[in-house]
PyMOL Python script that loads the backbone (N, CA, C, O; Angstrom):
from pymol import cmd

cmd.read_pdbstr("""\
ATOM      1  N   UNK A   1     197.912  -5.515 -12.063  1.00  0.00           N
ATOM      2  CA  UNK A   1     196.558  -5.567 -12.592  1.00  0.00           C
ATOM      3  C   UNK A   1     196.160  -7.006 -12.943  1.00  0.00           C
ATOM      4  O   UNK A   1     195.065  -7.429 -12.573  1.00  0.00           O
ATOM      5  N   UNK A   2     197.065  -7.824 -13.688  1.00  0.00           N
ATOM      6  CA  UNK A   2     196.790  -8.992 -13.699  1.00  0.00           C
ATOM      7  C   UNK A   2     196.834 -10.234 -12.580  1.00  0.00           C
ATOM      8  O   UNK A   2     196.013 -11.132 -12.393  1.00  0.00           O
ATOM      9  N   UNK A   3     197.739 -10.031 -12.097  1.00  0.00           N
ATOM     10  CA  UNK A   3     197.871 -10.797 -10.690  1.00  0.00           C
ATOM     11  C   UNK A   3     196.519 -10.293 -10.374  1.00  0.00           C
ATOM     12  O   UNK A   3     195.902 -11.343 -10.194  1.00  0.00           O
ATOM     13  N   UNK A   4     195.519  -9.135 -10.161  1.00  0.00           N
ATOM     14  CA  UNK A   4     194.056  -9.102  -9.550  1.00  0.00           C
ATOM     15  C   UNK A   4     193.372  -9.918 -10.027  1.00  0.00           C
ATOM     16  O   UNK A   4     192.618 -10.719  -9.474  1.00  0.00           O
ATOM     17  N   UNK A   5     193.668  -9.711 -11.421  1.00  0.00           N
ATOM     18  CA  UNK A   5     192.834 -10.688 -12.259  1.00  0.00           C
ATOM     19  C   UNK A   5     192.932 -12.272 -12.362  1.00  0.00           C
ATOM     20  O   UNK A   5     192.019 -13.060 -12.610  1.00  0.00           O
ATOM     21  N   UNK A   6     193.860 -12.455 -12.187  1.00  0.00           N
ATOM     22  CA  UNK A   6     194.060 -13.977 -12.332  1.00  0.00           C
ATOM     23  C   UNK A   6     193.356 -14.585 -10.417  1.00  0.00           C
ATOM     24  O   UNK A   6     193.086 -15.754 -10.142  1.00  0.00           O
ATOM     25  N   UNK A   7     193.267 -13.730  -9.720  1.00  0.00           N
ATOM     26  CA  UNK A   7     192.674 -14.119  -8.367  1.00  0.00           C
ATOM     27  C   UNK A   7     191.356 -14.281  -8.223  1.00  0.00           C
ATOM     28  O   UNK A   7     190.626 -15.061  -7.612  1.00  0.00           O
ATOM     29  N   UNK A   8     191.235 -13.440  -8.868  1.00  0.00           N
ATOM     30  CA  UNK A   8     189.528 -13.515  -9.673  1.00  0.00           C
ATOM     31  C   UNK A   8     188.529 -14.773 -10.581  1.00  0.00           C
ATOM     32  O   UNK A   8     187.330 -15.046 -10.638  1.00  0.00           O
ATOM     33  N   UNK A   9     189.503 -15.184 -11.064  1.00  0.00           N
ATOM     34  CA  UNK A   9     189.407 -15.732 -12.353  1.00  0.00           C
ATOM     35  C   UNK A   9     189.620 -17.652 -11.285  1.00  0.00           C
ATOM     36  O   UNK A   9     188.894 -18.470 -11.850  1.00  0.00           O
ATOM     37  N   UNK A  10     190.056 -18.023 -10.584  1.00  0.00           N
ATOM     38  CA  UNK A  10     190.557 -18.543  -9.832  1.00  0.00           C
ATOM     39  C   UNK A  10     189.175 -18.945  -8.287  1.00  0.00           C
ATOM     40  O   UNK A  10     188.854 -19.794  -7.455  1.00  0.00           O
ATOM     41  N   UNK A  11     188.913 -17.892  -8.702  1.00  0.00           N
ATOM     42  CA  UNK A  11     187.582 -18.027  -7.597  1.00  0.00           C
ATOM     43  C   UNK A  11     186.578 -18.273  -7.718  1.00  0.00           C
ATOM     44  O   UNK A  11     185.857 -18.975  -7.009  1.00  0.00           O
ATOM     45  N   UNK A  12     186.290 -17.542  -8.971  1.00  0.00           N
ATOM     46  CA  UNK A  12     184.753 -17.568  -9.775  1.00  0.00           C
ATOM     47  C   UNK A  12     185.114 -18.535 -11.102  1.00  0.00           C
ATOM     48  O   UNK A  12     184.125 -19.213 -11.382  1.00  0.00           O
ATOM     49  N   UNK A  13     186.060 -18.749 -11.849  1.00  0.00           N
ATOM     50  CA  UNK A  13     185.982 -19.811 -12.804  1.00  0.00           C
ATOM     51  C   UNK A  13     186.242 -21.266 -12.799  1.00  0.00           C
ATOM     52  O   UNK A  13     187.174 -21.824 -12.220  1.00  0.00           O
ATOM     53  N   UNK A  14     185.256 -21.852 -13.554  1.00  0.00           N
ATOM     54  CA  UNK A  14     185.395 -23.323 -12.968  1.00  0.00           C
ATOM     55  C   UNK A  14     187.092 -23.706 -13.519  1.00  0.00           C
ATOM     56  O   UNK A  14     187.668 -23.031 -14.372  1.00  0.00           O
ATOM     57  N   UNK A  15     187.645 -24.806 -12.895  1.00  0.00           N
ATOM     58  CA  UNK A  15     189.222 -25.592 -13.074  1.00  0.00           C
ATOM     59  C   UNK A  15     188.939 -26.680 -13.950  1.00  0.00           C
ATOM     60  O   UNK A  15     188.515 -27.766 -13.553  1.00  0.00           O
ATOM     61  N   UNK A  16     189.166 -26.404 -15.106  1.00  0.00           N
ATOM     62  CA  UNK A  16     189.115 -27.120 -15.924  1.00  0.00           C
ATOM     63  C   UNK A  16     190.436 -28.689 -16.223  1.00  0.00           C
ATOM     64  O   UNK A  16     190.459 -29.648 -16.994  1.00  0.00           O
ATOM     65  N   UNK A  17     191.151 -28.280 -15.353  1.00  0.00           N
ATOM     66  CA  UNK A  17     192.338 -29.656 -15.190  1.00  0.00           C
ATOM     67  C   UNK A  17     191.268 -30.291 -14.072  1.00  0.00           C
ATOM     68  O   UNK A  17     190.929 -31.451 -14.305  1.00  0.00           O
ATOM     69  N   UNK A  18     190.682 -29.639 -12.846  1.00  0.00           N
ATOM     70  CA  UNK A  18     190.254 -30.314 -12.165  1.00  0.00           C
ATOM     71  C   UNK A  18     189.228 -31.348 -11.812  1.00  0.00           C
ATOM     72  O   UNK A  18     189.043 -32.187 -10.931  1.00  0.00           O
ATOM     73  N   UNK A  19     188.454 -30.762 -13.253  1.00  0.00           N
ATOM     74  CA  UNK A  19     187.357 -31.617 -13.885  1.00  0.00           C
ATOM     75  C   UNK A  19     187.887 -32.416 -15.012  1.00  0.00           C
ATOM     76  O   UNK A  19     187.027 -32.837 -15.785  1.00  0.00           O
ATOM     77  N   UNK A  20     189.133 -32.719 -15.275  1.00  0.00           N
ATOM     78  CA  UNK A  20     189.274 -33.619 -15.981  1.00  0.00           C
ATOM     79  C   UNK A  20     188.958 -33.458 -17.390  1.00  0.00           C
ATOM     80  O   UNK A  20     189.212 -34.450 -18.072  1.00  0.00           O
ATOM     81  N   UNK A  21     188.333 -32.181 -18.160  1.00  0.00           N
ATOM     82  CA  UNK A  21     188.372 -31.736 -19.350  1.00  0.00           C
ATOM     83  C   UNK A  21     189.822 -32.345 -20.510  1.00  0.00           C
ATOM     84  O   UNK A  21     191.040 -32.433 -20.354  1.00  0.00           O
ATOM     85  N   UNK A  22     188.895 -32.650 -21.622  1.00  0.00           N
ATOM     86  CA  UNK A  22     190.056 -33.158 -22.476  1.00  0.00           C
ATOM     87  C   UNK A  22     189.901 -32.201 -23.278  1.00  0.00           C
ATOM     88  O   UNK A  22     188.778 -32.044 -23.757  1.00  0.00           O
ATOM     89  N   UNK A  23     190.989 -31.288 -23.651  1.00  0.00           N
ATOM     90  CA  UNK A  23     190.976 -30.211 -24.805  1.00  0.00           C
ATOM     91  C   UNK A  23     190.961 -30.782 -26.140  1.00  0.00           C
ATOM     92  O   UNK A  23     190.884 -29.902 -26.997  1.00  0.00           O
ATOM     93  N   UNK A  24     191.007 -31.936 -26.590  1.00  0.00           N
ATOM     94  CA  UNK A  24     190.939 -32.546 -27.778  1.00  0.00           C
ATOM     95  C   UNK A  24     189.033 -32.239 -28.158  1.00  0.00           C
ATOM     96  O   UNK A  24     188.598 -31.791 -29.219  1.00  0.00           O
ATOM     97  N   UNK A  25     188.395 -32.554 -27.212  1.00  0.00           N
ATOM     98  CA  UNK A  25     187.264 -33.148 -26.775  1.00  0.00           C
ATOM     99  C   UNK A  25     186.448 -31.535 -26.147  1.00  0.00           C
ATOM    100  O   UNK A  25     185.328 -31.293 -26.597  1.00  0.00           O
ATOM    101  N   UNK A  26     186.780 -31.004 -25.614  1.00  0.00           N
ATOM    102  CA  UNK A  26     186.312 -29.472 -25.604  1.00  0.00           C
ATOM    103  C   UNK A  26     185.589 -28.392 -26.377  1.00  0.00           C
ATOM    104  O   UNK A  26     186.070 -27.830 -27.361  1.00  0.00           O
ATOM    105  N   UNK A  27     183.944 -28.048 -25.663  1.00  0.00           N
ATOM    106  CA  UNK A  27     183.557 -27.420 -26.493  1.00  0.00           C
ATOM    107  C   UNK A  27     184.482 -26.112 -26.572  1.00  0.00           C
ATOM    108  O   UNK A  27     185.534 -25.920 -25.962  1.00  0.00           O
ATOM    109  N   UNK A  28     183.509 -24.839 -27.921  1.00  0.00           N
ATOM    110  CA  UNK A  28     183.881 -23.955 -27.677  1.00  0.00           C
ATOM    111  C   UNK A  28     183.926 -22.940 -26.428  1.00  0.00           C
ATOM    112  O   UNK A  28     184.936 -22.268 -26.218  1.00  0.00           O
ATOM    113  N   UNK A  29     182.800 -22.861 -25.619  1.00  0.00           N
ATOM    114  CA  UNK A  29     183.101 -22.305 -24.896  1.00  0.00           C
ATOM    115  C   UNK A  29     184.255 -22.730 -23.228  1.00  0.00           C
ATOM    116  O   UNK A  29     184.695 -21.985 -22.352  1.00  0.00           O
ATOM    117  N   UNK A  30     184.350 -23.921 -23.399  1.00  0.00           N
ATOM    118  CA  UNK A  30     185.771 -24.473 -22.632  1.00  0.00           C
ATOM    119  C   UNK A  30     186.747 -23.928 -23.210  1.00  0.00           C
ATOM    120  O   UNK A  30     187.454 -23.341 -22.391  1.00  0.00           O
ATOM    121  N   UNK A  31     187.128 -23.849 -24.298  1.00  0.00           N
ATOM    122  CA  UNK A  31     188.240 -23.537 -24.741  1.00  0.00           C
ATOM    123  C   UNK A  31     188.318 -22.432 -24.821  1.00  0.00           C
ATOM    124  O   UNK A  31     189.515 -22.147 -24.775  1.00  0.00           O
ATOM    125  N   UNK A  32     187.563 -21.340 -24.948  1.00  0.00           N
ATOM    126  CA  UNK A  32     187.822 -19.616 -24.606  1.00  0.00           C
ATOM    127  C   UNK A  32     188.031 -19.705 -23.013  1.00  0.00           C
ATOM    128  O   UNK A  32     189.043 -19.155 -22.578  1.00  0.00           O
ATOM    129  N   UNK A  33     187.362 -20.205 -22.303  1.00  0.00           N
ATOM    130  CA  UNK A  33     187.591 -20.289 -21.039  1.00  0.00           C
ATOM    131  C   UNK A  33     189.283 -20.777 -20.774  1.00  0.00           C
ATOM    132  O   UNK A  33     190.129 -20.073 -20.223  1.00  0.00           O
ATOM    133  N   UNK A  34     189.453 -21.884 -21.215  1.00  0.00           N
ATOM    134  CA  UNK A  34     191.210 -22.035 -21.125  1.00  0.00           C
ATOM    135  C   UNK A  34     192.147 -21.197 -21.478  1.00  0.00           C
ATOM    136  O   UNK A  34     193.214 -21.103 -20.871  1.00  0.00           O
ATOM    137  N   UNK A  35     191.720 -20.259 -22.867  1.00  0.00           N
ATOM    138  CA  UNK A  35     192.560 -19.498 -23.698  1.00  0.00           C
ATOM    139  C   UNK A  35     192.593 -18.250 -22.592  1.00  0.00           C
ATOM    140  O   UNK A  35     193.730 -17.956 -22.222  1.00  0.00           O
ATOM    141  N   UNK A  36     191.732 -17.643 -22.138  1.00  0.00           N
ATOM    142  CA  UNK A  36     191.630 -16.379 -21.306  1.00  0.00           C
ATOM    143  C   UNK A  36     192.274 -16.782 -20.032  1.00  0.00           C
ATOM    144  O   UNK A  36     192.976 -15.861 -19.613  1.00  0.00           O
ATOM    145  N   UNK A  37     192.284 -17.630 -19.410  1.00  0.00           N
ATOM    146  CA  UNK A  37     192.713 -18.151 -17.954  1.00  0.00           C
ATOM    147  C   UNK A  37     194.526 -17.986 -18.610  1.00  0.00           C
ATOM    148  O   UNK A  37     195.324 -17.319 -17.952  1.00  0.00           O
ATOM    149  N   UNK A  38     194.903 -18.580 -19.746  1.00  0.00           N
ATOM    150  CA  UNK A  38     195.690 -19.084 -19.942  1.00  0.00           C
ATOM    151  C   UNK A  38     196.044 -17.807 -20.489  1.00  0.00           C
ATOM    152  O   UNK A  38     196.268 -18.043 -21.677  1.00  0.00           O
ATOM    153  N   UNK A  39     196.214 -16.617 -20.284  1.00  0.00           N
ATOM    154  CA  UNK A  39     196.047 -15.420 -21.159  1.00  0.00           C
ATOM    155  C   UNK A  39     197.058 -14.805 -19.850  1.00  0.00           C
ATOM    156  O   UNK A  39     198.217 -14.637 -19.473  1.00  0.00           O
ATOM    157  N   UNK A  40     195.689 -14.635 -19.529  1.00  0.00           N
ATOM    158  CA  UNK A  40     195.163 -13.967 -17.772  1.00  0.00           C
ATOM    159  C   UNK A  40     196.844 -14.417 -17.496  1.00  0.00           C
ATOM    160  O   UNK A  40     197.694 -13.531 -17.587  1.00  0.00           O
ATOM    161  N   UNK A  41     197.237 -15.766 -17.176  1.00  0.00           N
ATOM    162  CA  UNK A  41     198.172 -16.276 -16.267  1.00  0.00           C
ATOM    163  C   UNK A  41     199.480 -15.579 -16.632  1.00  0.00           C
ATOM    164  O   UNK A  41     200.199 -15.002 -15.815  1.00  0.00           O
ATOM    165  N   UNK A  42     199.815 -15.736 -18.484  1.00  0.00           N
ATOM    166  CA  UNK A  42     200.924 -15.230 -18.831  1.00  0.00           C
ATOM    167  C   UNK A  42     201.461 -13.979 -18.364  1.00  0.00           C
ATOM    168  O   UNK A  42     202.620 -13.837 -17.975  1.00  0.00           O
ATOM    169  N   UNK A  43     200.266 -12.745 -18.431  1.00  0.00           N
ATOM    170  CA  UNK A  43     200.613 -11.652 -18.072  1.00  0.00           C
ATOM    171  C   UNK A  43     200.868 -11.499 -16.885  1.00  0.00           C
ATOM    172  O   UNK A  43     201.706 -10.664 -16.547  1.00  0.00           O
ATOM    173  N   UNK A  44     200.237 -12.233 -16.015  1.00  0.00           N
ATOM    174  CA  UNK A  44     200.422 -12.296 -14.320  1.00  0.00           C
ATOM    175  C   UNK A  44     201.621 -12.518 -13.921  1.00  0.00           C
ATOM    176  O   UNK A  44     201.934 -12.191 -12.777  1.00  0.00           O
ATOM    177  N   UNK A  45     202.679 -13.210 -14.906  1.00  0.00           N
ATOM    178  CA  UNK A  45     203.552 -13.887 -14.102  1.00  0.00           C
ATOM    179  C   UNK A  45     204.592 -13.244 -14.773  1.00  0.00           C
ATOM    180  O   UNK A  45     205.695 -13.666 -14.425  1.00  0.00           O
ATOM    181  N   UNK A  46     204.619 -12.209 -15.768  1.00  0.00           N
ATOM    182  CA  UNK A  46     205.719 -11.172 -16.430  1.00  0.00           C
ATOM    183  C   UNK A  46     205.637 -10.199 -15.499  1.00  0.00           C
ATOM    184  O   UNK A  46     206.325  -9.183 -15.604  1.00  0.00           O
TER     185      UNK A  46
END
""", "prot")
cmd.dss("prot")
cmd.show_as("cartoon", "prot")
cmd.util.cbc("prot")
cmd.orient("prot")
């Protein structure tokens, strides 16, 4: 279920390493965006 999700998430959400985002420096909604990706990934990969 998560592996779907994280393919998803991957397609339609912007890459926030790839834009060079500084999480120091990150609004809130970047950082829910990281936290859920970063969510998303853990479960994907158990």
């Amino acid at each position: 279920m998560f592996r779907i999700i994280a393919r998803i998430n991957k397609l339609l959400l912007p890459s926030l390493t790839k834009k060079r985002v500084d999480l120091a420096k990150a609004n809130k909604f970047q950082m829910i965006l990281f936290g859920w990706r970063l969510y998303v990934t853990k479960k994907a990969l158990d």
